[in-house]
Z-matrix of the N, CA and C atoms (Angstrom, degrees):
N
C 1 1.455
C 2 1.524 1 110.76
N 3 1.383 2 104.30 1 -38.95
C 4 1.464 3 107.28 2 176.99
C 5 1.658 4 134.21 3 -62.78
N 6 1.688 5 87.48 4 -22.39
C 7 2.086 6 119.85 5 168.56
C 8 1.337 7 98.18 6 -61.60
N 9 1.111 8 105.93 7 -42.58
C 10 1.706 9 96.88 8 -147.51
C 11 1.343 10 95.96 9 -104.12
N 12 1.454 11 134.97 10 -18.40
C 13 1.333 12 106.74 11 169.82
C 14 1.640 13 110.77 12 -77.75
N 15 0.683 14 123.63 13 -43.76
C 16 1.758 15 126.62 14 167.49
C 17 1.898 16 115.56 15 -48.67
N 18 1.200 17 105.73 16 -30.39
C 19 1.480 18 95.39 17 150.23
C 20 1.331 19 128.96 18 -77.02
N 21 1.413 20 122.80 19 -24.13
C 22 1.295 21 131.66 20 173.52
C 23 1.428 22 102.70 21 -63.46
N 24 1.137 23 110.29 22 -44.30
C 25 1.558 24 118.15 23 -158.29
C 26 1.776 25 94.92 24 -74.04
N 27 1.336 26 124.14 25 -52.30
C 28 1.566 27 116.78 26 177.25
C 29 1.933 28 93.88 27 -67.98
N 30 0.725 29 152.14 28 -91.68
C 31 1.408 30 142.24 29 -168.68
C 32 1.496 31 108.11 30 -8.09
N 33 1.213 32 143.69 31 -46.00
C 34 1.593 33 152.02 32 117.61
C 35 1.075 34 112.51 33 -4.73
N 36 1.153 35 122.94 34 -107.19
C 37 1.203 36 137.13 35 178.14
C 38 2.142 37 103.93 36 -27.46
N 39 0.943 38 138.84 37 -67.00
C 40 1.352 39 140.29 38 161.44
C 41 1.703 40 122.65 39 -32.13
N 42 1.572 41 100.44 40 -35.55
C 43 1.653 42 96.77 41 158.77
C 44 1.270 43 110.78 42 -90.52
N 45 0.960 44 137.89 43 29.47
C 46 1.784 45 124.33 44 -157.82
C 47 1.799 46 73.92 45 -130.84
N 48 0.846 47 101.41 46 -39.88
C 49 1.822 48 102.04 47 -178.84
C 50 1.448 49 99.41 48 -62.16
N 51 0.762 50 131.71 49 -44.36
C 52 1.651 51 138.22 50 -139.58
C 53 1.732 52 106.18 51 -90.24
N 54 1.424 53 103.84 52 -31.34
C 55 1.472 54 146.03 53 168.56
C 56 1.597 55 114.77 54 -49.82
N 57 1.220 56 102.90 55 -60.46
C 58 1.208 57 109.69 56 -137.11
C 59 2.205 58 94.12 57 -130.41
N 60 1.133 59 127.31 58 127.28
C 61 1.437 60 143.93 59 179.50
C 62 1.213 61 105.37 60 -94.32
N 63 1.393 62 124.24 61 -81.71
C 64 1.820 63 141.51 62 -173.33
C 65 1.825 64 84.78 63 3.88
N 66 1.275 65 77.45 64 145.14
C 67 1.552 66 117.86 65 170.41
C 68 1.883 67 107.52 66 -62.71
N 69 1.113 68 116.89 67 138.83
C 70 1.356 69 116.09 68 -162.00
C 71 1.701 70 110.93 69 -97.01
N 72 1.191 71 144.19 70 126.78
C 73 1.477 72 135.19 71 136.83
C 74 1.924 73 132.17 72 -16.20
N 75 0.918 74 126.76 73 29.00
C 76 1.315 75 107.15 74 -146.84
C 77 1.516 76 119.08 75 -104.85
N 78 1.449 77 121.29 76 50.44
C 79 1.248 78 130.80 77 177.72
C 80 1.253 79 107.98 78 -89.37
N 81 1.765 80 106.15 79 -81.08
C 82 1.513 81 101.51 80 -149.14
C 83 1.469 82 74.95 81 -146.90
N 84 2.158 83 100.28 82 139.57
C 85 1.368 84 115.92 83 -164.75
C 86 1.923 85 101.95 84 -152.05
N 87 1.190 86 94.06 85 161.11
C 88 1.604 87 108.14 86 159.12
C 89 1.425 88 117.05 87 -148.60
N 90 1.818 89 84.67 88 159.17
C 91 1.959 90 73.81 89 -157.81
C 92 1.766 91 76.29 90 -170.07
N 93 1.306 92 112.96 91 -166.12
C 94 1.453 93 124.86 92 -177.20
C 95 1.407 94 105.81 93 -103.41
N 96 1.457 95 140.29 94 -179.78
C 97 0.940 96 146.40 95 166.90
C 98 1.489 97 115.85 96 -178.06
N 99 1.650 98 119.04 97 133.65
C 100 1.269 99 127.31 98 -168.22
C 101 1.400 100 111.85 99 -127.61
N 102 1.616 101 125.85 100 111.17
C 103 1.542 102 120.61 101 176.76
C 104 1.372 103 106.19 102 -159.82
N 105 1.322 104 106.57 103 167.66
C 106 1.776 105 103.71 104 161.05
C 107 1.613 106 104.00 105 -53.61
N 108 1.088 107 87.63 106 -65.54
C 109 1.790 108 87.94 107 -143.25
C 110 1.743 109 114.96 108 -83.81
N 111 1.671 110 100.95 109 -12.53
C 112 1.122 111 106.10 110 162.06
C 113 1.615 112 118.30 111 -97.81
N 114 0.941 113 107.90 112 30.13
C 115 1.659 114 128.15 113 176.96
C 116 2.084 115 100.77 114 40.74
N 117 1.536 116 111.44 115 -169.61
C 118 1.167 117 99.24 116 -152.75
C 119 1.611 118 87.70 117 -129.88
N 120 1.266 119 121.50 118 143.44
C 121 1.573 120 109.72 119 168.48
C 122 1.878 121 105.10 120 132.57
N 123 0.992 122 137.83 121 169.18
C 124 1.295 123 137.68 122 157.90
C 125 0.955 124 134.14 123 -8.27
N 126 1.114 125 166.97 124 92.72
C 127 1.431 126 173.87 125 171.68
C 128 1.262 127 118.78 126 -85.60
N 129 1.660 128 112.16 127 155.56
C 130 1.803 129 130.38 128 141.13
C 131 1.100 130 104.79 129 -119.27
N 132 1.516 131 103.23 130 154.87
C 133 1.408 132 129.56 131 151.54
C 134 1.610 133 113.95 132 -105.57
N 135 1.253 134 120.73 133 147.73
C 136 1.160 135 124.56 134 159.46
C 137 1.873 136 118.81 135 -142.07
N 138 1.202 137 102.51 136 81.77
C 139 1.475 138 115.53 137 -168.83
C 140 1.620 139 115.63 138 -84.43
N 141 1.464 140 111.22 139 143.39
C 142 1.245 141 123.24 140 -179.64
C 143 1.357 142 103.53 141 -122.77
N 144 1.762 143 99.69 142 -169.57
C 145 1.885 144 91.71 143 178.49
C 146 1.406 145 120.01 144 -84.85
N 147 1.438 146 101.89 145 -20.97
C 148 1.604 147 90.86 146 175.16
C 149 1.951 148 98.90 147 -125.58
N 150 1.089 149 115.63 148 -21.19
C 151 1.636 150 101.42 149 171.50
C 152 1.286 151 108.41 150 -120.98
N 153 1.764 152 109.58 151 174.77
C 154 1.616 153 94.53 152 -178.51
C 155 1.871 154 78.58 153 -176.56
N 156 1.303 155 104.74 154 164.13
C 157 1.551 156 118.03 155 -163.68
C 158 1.557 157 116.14 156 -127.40
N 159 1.058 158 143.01 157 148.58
C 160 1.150 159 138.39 158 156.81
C 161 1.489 160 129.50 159 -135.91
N 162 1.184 161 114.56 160 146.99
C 163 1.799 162 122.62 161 -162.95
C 164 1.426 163 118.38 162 -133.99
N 165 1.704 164 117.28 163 100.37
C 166 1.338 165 123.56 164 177.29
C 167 1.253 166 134.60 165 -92.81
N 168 1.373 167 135.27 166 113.77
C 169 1.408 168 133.90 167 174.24
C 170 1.270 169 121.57 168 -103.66
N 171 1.232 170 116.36 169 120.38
C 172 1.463 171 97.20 170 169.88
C 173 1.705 172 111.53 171 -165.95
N 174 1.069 173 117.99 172 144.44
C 175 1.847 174 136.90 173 172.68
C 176 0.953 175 108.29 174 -102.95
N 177 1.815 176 95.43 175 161.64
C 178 1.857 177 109.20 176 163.55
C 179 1.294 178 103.77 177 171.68
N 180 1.157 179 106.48 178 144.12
C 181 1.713 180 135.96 179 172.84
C 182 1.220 181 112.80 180 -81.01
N 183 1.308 182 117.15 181 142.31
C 184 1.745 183 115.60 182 161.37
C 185 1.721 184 109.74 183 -148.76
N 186 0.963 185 116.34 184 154.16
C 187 1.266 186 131.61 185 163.81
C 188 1.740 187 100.08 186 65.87
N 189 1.869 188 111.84 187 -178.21
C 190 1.144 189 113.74 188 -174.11
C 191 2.050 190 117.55 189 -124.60
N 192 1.222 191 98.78 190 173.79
C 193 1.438 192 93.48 191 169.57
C 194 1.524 193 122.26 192 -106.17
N 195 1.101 194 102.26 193 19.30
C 196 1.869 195 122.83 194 -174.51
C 197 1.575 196 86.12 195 -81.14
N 198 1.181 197 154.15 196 94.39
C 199 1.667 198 133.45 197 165.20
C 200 1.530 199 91.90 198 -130.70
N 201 1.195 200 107.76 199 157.28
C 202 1.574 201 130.86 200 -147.96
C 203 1.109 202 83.41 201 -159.89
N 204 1.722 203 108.73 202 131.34
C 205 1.839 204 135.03 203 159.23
C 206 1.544 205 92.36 204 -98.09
N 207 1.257 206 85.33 205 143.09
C 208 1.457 207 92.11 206 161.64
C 209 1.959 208 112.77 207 -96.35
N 210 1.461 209 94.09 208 174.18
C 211 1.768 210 98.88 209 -173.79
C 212 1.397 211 120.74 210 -40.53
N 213 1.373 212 92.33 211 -57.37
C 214 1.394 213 111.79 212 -170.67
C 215 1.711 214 118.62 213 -142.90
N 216 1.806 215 104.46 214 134.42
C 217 1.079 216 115.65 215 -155.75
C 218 1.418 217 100.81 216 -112.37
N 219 1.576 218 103.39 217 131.80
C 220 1.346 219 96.35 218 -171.44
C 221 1.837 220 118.88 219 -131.11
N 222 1.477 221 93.63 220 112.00
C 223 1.569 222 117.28 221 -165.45
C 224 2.013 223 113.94 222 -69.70
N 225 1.872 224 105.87 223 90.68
C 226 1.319 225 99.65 224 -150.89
C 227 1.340 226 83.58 225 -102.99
N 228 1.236 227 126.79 226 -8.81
C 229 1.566 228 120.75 227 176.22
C 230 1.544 229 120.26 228 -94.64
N 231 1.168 230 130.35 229 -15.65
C 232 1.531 231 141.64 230 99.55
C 233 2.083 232 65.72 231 142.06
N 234 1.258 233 111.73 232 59.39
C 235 1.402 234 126.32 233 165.72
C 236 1.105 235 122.02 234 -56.03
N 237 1.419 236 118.68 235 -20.16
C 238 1.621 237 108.51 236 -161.79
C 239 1.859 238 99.79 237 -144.98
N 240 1.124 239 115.76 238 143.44
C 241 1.238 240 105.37 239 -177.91
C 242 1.974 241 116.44 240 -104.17
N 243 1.310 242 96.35 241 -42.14
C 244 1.539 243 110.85 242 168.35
C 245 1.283 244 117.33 243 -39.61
N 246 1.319 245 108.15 244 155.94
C 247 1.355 246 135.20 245 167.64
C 248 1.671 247 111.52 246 -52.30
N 249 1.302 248 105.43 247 -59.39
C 250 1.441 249 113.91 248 -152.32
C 251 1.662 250 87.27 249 -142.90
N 252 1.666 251 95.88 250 112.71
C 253 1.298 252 118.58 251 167.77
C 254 1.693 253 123.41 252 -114.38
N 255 1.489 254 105.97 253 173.20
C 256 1.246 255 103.44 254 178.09
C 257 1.442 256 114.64 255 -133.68
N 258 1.485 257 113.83 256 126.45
C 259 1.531 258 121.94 257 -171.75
C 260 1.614 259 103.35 258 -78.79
N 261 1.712 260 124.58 259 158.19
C 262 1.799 261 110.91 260 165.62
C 263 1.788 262 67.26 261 -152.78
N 264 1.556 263 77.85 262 168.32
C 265 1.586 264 102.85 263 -150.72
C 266 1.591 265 97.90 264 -156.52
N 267 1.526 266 140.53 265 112.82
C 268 1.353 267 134.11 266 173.46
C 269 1.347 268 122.28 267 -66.03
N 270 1.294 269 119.44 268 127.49
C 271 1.742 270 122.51 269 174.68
C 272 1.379 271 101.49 270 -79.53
N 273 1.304 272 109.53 271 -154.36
C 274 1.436 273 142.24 272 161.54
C 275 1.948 274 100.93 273 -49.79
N 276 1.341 275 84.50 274 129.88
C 277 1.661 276 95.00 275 167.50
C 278 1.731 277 108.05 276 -141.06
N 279 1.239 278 121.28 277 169.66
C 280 1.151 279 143.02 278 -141.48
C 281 1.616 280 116.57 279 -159.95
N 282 1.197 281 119.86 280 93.88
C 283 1.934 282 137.24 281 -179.41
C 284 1.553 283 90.57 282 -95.49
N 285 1.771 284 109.24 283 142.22
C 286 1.020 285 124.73 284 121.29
C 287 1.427 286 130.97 285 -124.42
N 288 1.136 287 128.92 286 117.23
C 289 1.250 288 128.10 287 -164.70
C 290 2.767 289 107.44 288 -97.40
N 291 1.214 290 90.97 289 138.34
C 292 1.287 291 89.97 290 149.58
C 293 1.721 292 111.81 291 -164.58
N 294 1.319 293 112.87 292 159.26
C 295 1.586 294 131.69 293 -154.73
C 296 1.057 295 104.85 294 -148.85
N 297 1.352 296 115.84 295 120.22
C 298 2.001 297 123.55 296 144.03
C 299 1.342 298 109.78 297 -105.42
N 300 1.198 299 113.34 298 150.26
C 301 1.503 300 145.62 299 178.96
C 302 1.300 301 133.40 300 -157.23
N 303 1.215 302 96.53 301 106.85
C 304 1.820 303 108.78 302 -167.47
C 305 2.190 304 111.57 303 -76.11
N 306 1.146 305 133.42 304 117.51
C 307 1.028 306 126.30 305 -179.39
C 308 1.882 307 118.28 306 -93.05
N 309 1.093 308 101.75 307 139.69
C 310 2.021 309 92.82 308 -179.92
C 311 1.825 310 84.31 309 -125.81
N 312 1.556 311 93.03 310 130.73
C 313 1.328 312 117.48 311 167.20
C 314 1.423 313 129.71 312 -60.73
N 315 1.362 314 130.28 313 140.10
C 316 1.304 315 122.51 314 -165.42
C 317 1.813 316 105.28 315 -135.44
N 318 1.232 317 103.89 316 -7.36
C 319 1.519 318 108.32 317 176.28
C 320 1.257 319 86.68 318 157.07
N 321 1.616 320 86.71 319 153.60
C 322 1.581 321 115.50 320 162.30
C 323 1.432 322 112.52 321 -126.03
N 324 1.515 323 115.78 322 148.40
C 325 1.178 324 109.35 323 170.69
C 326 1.657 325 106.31 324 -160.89
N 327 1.195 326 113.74 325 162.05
C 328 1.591 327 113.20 326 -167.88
C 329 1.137 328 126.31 327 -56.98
N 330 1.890 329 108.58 328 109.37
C 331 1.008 330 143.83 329 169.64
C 332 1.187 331 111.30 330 110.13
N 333 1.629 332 122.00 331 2.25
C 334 1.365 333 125.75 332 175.33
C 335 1.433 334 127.80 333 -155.48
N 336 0.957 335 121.31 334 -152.91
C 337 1.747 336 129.31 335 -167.06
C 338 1.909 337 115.29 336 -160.40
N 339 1.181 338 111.27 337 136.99
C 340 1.230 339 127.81 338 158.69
C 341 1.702 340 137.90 339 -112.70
N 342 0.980 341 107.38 340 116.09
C 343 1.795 342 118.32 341 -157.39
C 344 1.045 343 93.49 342 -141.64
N 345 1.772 344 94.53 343 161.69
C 346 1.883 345 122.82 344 -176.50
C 347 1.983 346 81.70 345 -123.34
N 348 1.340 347 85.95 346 129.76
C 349 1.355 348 96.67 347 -178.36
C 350 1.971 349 114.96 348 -120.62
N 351 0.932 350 106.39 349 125.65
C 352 1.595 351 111.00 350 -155.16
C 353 1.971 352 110.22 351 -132.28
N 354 1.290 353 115.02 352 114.45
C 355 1.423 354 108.19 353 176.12
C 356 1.690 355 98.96 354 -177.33
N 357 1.240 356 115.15 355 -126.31
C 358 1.481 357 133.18 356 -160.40
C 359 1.336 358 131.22 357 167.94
N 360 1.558 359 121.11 358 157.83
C 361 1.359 360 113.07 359 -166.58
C 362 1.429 361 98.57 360 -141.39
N 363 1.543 362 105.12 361 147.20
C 364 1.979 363 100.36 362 -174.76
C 365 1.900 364 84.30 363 -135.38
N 366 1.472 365 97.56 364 138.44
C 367 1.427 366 116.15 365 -169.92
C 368 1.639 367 85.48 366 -127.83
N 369 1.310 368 116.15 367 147.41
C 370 1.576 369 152.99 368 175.82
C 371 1.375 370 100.74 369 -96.96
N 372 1.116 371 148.76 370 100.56
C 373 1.850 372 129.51 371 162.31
C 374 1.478 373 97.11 372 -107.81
N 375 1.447 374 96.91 373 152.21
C 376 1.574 375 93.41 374 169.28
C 377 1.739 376 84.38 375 -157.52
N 378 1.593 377 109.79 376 134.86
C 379 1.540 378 120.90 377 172.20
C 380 1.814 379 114.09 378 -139.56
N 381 1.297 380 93.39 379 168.11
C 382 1.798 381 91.04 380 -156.58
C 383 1.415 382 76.15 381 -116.31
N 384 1.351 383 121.51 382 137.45
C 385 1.389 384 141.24 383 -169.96
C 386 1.975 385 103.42 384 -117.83
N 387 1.335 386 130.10 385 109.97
C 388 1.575 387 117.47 386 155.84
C 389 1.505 388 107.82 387 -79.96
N 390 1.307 389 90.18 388 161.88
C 391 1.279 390 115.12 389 159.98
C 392 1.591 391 123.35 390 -159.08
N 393 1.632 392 107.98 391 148.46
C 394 1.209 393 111.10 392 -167.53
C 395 1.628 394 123.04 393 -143.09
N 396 1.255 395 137.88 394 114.37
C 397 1.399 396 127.09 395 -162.75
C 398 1.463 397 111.38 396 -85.66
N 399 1.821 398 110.70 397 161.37
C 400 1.000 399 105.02 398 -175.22
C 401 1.424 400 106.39 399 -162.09
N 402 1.458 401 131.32 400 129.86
C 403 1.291 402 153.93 401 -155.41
C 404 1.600 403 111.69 402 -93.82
N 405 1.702 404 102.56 403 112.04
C 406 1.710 405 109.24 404 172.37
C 407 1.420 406 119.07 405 -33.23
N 408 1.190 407 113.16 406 114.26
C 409 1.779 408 93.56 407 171.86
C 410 1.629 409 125.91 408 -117.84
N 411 1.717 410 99.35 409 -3.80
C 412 1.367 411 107.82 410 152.60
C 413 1.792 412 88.48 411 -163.65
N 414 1.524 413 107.28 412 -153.56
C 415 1.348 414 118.07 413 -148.74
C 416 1.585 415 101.92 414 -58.08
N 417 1.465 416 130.15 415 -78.03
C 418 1.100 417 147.74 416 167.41
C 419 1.722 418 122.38 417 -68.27
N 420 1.356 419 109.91 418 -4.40
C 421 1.281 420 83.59 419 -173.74
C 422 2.229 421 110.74 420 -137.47
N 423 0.994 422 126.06 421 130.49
C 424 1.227 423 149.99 422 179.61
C 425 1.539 424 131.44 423 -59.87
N 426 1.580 425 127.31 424 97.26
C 427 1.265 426 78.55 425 156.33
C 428 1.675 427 127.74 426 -151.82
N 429 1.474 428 126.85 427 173.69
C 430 1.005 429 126.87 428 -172.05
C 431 1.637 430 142.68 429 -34.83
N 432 2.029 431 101.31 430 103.76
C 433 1.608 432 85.65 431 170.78
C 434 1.267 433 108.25 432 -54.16
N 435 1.832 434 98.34 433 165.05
C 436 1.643 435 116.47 434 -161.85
C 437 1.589 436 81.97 435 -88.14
N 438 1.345 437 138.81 436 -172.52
C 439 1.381 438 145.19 437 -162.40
C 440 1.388 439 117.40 438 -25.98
N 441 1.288 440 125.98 439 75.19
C 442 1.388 441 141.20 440 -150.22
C 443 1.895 442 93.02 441 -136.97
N 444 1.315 443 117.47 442 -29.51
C 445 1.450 444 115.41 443 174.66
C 446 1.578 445 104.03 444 -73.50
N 447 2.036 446 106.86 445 138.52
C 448 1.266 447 117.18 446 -162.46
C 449 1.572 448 63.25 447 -148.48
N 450 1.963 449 90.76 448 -173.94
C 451 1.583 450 107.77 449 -160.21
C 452 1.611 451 100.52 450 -148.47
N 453 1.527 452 129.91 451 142.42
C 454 1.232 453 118.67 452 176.98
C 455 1.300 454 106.46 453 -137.43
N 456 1.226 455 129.79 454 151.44
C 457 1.838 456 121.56 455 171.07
C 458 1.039 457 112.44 456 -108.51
N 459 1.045 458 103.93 457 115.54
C 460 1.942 459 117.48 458 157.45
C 461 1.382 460 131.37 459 -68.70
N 462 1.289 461 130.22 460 122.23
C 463 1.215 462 135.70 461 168.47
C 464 1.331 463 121.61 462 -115.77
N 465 1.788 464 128.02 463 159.68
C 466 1.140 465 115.59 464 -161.06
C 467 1.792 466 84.36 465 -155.02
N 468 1.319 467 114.59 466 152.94
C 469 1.885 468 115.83 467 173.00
C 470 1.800 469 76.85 468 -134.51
N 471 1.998 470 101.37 469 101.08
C 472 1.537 471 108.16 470 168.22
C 473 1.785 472 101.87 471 -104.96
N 474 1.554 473 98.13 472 129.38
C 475 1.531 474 104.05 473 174.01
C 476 1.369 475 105.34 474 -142.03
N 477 1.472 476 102.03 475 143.81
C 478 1.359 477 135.07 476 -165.24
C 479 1.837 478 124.19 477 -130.58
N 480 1.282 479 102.23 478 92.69
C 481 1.609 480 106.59 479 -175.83
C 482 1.530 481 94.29 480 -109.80
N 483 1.455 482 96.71 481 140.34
C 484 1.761 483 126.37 482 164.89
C 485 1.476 484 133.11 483 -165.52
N 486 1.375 485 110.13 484 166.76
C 487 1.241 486 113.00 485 176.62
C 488 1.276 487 117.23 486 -136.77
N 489 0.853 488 127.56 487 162.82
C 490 1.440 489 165.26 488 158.81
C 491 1.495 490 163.50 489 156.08
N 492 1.670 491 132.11 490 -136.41
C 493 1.389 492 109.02 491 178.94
C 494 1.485 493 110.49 492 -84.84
N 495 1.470 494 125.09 493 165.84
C 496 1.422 495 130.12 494 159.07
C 497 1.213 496 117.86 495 -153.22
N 498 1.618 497 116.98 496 176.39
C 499 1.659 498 97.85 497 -161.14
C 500 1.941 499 68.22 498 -146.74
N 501 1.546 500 96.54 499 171.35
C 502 1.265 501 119.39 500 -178.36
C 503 1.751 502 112.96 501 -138.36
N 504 1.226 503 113.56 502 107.34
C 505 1.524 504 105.86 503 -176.30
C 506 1.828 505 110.11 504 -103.65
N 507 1.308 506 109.11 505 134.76
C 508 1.580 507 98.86 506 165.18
C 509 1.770 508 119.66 507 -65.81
N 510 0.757 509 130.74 508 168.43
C 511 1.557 510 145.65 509 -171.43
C 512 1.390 511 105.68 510 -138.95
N 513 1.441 512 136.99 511 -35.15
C 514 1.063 513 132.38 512 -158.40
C 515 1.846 514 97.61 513 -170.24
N 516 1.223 515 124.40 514 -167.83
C 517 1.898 516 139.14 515 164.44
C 518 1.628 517 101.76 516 -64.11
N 519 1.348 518 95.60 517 -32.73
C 520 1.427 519 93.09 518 -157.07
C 521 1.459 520 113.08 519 -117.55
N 522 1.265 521 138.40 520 -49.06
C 523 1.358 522 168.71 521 172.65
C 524 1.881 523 108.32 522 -73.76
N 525 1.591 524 104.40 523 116.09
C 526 1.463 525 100.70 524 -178.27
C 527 1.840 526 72.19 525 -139.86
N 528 2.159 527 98.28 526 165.02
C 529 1.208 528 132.75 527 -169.03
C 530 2.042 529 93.07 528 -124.78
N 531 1.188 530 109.91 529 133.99
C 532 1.767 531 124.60 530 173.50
C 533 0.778 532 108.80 531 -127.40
N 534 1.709 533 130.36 532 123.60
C 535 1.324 534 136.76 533 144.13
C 536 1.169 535 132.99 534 -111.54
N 537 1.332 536 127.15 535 126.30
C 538 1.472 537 112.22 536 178.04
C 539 2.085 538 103.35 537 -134.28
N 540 1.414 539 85.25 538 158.69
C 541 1.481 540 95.78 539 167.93
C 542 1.675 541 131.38 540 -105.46
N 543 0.937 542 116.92 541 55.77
C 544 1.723 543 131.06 542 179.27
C 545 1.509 544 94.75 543 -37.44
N 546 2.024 545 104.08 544 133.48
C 547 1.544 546 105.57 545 131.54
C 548 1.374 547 121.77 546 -78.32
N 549 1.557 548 124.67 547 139.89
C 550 1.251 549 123.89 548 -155.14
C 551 1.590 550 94.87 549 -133.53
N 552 1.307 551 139.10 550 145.91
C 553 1.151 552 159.26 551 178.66
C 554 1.446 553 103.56 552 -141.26
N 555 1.840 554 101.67 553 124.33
C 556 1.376 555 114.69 554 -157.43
C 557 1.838 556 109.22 555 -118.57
N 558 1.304 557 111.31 556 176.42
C 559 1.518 558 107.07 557 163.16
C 560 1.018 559 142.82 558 -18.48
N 561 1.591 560 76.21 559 -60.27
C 562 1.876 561 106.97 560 -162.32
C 563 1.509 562 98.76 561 -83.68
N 564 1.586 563 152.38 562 10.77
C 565 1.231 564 174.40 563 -156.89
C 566 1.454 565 102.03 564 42.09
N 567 1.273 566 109.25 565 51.78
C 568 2.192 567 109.33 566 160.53
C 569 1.108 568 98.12 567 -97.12
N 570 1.383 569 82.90 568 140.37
C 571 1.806 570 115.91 569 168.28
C 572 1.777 571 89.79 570 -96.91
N 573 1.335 572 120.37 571 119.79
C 574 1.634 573 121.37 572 174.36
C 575 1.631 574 112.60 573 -132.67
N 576 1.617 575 116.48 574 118.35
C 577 1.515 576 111.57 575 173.18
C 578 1.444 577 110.42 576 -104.13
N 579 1.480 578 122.37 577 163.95
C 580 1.374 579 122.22 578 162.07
C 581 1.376 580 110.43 579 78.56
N 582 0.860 581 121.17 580 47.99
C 583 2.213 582 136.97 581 -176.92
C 584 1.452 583 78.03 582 -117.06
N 585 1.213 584 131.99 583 140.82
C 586 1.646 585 136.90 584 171.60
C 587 1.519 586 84.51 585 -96.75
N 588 1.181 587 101.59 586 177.10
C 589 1.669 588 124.38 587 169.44
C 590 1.820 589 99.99 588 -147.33
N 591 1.758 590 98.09 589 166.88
C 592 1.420 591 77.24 590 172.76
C 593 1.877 592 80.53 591 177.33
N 594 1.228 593 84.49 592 137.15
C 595 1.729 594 115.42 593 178.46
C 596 1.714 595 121.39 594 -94.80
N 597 1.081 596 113.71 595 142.65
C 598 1.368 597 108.47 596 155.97
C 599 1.917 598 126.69 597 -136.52
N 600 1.547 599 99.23 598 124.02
C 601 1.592 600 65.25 599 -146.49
C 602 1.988 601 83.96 600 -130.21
N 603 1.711 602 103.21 601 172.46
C 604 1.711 603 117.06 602 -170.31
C 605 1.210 604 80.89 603 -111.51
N 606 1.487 605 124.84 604 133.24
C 607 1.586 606 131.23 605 169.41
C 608 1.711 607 97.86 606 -105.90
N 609 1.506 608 116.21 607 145.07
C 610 1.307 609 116.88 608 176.68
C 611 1.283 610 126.82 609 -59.06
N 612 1.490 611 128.71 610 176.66
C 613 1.781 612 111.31 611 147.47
C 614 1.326 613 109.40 612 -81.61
């Protein structure tokens, strides 16, 4: 679902070209941008004719630390064999992401640009994990020691370097759309192709 709205979105972007002549903005811009390897959050561009740079910042919160077990836990996939197990449950977590990525030009042509885009992104996570034990009380079903919920924090240093092609379309004088497809090699040691990325960005006068 995520392919195909981003093809929708360049299918757009390709009439907006087709649309529209005016002379383009295309130095130095900010705009949003979402990828592995070009990390996710705020951006610049600062483009030349044959090199050009880009710089991502970005945070975010999710979820809460309110989590509640219920009484009794009940094992219908017959998951656990023990007596006395232990439930964990994710709280509130916390990303900061930042990324450079250097671009080398491969053509230009009206209303846009073609580049190999090459760099990396290092994300901070940190999440608060419960957990809570809980005592067999017949075949399938569990239930809760009384103050047995404790709390642990997780942290993670996720980084993401890749490369590859991308293209840049105008939309408007001012307003252009970027996508590219980086091979990306991650933390966790994946080799990953074909993740789109994709920018949207306000170029200055």
């Amino acid at each position: 679902m995520y392919t195909k709205k981003l093809l929708f979105l360049c299918l757009l972007a390709v009439m907006a070209v087709g649309l529209n002549a005016r002379e383009d903005n295309t130095h130095s811009s900010i705009g949003l941008h979402f990828g592995t390897s070009s990390g996710n959050g705020y951006a610049m561009r600062w483009m030349g004719p044959k090199l050009g740079l880009q710089a991502t910042l970005g945070a975010y919160t999710s979820g809460s630390n309110d989590v509640k077990f219920n009484e009794t836990y009940y094992d219908y996939d017959d998951e656990y064999t023990d007596n006395e197990i232990t439930i964990n449950k994710k709280g509130r977590s916390t990303s900061g992401t930042v990324a450079l990525n250097g671009l080398i030009m491969l053509d230009h042509f009206n209303r846009g640009r073609l580049y190999i885009m090459a760099g990396g992104s290092y994300t901070y996570h940190r999440e608060r994990v419960y957990s809570s034990r809980y005592i067999r009380s017949n075949y399938d079903n569990y239930n809760l020691v009384p103050n047995s919920k404790t709390s642990t924090r997780k942290t993670e240093n996720r980084w993401t370097a890749g490369i590859g092609p991308g293209i840049e379309l105008g939309l408007s004088r001012h307003f252009r759309i970027a996508f590219e497809v980086p091979i990306t090699y991650n933390y966790d040691d994946e080799i990953i192709m074909y993740i789109p990325q994709v920018g949207f960005y306000y170029y200055f006068n």
